[in-house]
C-alpha positions, -999 to 999 in steps of 0.1 A, spaced: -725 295 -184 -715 314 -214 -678 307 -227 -668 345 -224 -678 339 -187 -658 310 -186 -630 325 -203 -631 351 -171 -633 328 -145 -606 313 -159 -586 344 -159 -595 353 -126 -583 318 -113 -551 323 -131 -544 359 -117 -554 347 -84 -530 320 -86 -499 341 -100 -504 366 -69 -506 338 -44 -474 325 -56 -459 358 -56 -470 367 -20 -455 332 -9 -423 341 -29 -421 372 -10 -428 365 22 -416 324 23 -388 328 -3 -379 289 11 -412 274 6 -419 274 46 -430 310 66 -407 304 96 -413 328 126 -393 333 159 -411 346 192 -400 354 231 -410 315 245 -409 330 281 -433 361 270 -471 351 270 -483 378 255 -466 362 228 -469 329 228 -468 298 253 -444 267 248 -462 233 264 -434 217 285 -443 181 272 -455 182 234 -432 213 228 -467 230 210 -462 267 205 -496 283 208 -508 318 212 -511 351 190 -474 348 175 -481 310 164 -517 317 156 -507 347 137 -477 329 117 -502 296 109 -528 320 94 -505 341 72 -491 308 59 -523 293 53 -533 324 34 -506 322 7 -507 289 5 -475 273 26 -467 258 57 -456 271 89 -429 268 112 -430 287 146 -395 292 167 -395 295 203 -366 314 211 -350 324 250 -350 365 247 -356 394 229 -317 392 215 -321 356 199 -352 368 180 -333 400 166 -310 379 157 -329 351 141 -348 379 118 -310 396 109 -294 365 104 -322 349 78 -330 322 97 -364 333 101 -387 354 81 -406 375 107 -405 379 142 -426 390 173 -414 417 192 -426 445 212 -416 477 201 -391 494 208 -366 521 199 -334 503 199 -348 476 181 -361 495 155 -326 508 149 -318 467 141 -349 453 121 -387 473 108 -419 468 129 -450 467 109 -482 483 127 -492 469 163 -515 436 166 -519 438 200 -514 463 228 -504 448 266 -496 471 297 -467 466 320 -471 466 358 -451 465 390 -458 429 416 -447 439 447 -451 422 485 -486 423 501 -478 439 530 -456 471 509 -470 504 512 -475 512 471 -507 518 458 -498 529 425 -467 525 398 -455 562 404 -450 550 443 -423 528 433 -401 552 419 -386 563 454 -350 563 473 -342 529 490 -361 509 462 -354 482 439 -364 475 406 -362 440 395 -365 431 352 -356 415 329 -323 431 303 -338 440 273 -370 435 280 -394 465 267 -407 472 304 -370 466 316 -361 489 289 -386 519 302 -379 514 338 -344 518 334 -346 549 310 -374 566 331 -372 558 370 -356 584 386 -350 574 424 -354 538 425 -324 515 417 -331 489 385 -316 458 390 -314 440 354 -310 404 354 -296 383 326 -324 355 322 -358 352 331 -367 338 363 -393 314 372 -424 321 385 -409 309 420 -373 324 418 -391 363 412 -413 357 442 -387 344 462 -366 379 451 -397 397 466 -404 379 495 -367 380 506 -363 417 498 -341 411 474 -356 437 453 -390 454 464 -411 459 434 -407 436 398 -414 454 363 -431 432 341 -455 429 313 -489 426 331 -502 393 322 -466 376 339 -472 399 371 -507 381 374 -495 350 371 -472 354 393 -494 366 417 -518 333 403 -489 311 416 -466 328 448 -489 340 480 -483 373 492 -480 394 465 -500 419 448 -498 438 414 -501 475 413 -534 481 398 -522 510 371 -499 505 340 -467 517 337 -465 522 304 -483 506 274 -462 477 254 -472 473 215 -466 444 199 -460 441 164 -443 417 137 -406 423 127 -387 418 94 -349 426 80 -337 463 71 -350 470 42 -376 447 31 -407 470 24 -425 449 -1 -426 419 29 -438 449 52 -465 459 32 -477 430 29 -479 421 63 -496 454 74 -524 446 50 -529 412 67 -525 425 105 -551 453 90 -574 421 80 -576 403 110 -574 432 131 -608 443 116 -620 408 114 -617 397 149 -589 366 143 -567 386 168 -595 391 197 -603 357 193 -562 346 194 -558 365 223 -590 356 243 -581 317 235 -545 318 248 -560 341 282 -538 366 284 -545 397 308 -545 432 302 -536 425 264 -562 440 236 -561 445 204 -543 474 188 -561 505 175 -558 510 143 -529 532 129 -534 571 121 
């Protein structure tokens, strides 16, 4: 090799190098990428109840973005939708996973959608529904989560039904046990919980038609562009690539795809 072309390999390497450390500056300003996701949301991310492992799209996600600009990777389950806000806001993280939504977006940016999930309604087995707009009748009640996105639609678009909100997530158990005893007639969910809960609690069924259509997308602070820019270019990688089919086929979530690509 000639020593011009060594000359521009070694500029190349030292260019490289300078724009690695700036990305990492950027978007790890502490030397770690620290992300915060919904633990009790599996379109997000699962929590294993003995090693405390965070897998899924959020921490798969988080691990590669780290690995591509060269640091390490912490990934924060947190209880609700309110404690990740929060955790983006306050600093203590430097992106989040969220599903988007208008409100939110009012408190912290969304970058463009990684994955796309739909929301559906579990009802009893024996209930005389056949399709989401069914459930939006007199005498009915709503059961979801507060401030979840599909809580968020029901209550902003049902017209007849009553929405009963509820402070914390139930168990698997505790929501059939709401359904089976009346206490509401229908649950609003993101799909892949309403199939597991149907995986886990006899006599139910989930509607077979969506509700609405959930996007989910990474979050930073008010105001940080640069961060956000660089963040859509990665989503736009593995988007293309296939990294996010293959997250989301590993951690076997249903009804969730990837996102088309932004117009």
């Amino acid at each position: 090799m000639s020593m011009r072309n060594i000359t521009l390999c070694l500029v190349a390497v030292l260019v490289l190098s300078a724009l690695l450390e700036a990305q990492s500056k950027l978007l790890a300003p502490t030397g770690t990428l620290r992300s915060s996701f919904i633990a009790t949301n599996p379109v997000q991310g699962r929590v294993d109840s003995n090693t405390r492992e965070t897998t899924g799209p959020a921490a798969d996600l988080t691990r590669e973005l780290a690995r591509r600009i060269g640091v390490q990777a912490v990934v924060m389950p947190l209880p609700d939708a309110d404690a990740v806000l929060e955790s983006v806001k306050s600093g203590k993280v430097d992106i989040g996973f969220l599903a988007v939504e208008a409100d939110r977006a009012r408190q912290v940016d969304f970058s463009d959608a990684y994955s796309s999930s739909g929301a559906a309604y579990v009802i009893r087995a024996d209930a005389p529904f056949q399709k989401s707009s069914d459930v939006d009748r007199a005498g009915v009640t709503i059961g979801a989560i507060t401030g979840q996105a599909p809580e968020v639609y029901v209550r902003e678009h049902v017209r007849n039904a009553k929405v009963r909100s509820l402070p914390a997530v139930p168990t698997n158990a505790e929501m059939g046990k709401m359904l089976l005893d009346r206490s509401v007639d229908a649950f609003a969910a993101n799909r892949t919980r309403m199939e597991e809960l149907v995986h886990d609690v006899a006599g139910l069924r989930v509607l077979p038609d969506d509700y609405m259509v959930t996007l989910q997308a990474i979050v930073v602070a008010k105001g940080h562009a640069r961060e956000l820019d660089e963040i859509n270019r990665f989503l736009a990688d593995v988007r293309k690539s296939g990294f996010v089919q293959t997250s989301l086929a590993r951690a076997k979530v249903a009804g969730v795809k990837v996102a088309a690509e932004p117009k």
